[in-house]
C-alpha positions as CSV (number, residue, x, y, z in Angstrom):
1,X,-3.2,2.7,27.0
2,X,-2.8,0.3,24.4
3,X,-0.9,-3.0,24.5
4,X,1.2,-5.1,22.0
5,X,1.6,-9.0,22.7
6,X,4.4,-9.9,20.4
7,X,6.1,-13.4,19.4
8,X,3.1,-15.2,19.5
9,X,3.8,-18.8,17.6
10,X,0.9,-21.2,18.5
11,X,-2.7,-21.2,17.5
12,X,-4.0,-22.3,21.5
13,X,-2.8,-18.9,22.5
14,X,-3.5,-16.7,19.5
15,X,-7.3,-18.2,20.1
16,X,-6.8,-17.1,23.8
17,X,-5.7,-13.5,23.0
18,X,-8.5,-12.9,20.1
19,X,-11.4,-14.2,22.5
20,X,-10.3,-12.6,25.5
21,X,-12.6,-9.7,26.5
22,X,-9.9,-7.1,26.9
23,X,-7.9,-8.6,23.7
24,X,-4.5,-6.4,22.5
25,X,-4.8,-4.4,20.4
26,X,-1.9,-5.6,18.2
27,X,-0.6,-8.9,18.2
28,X,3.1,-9.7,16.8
29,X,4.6,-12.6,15.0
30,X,8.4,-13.0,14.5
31,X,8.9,-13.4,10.1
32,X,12.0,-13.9,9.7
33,X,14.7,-14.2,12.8
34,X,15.1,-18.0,13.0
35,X,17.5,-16.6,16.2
36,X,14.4,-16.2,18.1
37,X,13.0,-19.4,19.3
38,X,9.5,-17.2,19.1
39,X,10.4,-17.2,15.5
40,X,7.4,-19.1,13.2
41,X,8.3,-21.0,10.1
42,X,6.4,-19.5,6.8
43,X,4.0,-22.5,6.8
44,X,3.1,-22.5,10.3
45,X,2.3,-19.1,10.3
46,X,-0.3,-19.3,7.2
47,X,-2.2,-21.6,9.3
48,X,-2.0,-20.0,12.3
49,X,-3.0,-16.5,10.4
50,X,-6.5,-18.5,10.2
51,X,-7.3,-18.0,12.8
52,X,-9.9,-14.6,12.9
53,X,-7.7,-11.8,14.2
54,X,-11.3,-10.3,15.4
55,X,-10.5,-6.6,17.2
56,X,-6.5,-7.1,17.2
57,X,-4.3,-6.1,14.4
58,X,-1.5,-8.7,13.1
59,X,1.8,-7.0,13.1
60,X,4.8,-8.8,11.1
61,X,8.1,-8.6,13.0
62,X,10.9,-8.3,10.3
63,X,14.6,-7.8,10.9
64,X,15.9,-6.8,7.6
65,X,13.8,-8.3,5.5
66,X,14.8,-9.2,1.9
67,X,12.8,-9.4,-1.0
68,X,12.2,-12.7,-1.0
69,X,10.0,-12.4,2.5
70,X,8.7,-9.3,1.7
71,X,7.3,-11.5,-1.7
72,X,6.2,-14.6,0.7
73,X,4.0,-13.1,3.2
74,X,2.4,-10.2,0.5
75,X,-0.8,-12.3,1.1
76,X,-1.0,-12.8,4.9
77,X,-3.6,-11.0,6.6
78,X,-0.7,-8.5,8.5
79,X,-1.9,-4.7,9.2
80,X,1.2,-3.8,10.3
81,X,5.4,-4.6,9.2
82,X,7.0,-4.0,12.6
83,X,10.5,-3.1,10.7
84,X,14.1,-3.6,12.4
85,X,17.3,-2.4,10.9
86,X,16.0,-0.6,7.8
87,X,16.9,2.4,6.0
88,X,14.6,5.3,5.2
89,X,14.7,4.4,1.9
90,X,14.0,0.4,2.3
91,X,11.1,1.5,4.1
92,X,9.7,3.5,1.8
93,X,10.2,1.2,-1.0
94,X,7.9,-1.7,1.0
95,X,5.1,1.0,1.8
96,X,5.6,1.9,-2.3
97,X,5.2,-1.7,-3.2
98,X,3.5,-3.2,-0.6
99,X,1.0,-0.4,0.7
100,X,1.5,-1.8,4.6
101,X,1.8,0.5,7.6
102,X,4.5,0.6,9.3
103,X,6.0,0.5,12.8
104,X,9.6,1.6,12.6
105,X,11.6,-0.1,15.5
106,X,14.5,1.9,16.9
107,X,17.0,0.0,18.8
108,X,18.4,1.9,21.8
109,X,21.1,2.0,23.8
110,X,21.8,5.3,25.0
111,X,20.8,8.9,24.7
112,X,22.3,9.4,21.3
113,X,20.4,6.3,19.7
114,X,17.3,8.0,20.5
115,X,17.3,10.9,17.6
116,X,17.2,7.9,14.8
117,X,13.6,8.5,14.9
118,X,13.8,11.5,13.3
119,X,14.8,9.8,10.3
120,X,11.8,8.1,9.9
121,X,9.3,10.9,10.7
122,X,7.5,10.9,7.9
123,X,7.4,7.3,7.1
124,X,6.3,5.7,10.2
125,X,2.4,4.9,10.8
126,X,3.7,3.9,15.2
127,X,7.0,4.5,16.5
128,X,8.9,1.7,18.5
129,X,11.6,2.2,20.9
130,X,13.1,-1.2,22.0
131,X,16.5,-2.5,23.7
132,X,19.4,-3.5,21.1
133,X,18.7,-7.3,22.6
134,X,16.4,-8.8,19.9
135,X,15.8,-12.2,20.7
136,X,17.1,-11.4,24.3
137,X,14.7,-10.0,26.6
138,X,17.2,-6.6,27.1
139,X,16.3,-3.4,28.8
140,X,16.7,0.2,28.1
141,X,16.3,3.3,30.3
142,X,12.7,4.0,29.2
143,X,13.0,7.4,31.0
144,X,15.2,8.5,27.8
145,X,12.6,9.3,26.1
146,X,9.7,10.8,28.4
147,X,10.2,13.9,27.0
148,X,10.0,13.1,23.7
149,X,7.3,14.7,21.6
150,X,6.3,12.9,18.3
151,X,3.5,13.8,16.6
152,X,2.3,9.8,16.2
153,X,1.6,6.9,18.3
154,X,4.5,5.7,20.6
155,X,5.0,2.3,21.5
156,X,7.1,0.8,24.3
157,X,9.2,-2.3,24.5
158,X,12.2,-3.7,25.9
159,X,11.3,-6.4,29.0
160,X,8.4,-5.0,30.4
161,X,7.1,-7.1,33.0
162,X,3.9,-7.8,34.1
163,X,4.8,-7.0,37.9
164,X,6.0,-3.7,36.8
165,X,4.2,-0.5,37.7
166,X,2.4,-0.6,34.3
167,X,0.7,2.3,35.1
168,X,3.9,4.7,35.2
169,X,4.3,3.7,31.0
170,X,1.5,5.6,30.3
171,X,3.2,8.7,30.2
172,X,6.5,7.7,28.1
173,X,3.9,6.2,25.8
174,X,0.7,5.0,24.1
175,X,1.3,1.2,23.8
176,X,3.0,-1.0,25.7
177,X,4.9,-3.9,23.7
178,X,5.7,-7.0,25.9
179,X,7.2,-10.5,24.5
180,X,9.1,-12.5,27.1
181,X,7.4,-10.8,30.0
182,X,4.4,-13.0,29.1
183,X,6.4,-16.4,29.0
184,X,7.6,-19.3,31.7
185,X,10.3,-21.5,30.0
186,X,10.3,-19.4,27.0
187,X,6.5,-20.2,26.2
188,X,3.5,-17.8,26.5
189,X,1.9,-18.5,29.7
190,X,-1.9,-18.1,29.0
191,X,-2.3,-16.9,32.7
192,X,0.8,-14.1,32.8
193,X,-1.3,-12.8,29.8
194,X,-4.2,-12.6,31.3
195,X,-3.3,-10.8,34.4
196,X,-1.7,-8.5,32.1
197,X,-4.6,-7.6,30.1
198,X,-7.0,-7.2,32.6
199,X,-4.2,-4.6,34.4
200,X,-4.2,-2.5,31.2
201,X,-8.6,-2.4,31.0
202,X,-7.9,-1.7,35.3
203,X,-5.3,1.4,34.0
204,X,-8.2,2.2,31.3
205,X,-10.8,2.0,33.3
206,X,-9.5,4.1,35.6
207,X,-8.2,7.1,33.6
């Protein structure tokens, strides 16, 4: 099982996640949703994209992004453009121009929000199925799509916690994506995130 840490807006805990000795495997920044409070100003986050990203992979987190952000963070050291709220055609036109890969995020509900993903088949490098809450920490019946069979990696959000039964994710998906699980006040709490990573090596290790 792989694991996500997303909103990540200060350089004390990006340090923490990159030197850790079970570190995520993808690490998320939110670009452009000043609605967020995880959300990191453009100048901020050049700094803090600095810091060596050793064995994680940057992810952008982008909610409809324009142009003119697409143009600002061409140069960042991201791997990934974690994409909200974007056509099939906008997405293809930012893998055309700016040769990214992509995590398509599909926001859902219900049963019928589920078969969006279709759309995005052969575009998607991850798939993500989140909660419709964005900036709130919402849930969604992740049993909706257990049976699901796409031929790519599948990653999980949508307020996971760390006293869930991690374990019983790993078959709805390959990678788990947690945010405000990780957080006391709204702030990354260095030791929720290290009980968390060292139950994802346990599950590896185990398995």
């Amino acid at each position: 099982m792989k694991s996500k840490i997303c909103g990540i807006s200060d350089s004390k805990t990006l340090k923490y996640l990159t030197e850790h000795p079970s570190p995520p495997q993808y690490i998320g920044f939110i670009v452009n949703y000043p609605k967020s409070n995880r959300f990191v100003e453009h100048k901020q986050l050049k700094e803090l994209l600095k810091i060596d990203k050793k064995k994680s992979k940057y992810v952008a987190v982008l909610v409809q992004p324009d142009e003119n952000v697409l143009e600002e963070i061409k140069n960042l050291p991201f791997d990934y453009y974690q994409v909200y709220d974007c056509s099939p055609a906008e997405i293809k036109s930012i893998i055309k121009r700016y040769n990214r890969k992509i995590i398509v995020a599909i926001t859902i509900k219900n049963q019928n929000d589920i078969i969006k993903y279709m759309e995005y088949n052969e575009l998607a490098n991850i798939m993500l199925f989140d909660s419709k809450g964005y900036e709130k920490s919402l849930s969604f019946d992740h049993q909706l799509i257990k049976n699901l069979k796409i031929d790519m990696e599948l990653m999980l959000a949508g307020n996971i916690q760390i006293e869930d039964n991690l374990k019983s994710y790993d078959k709805i998906a390959d990678t788990i994506d947690i945010s405000g699980g990780l957080e006391t006040s709204g702030l990354k709490d260095i030791s929720k995130i290290n009980i968390f990573l060292k139950k994802i090596k346990q599950i590896n290790d185990e398995t």
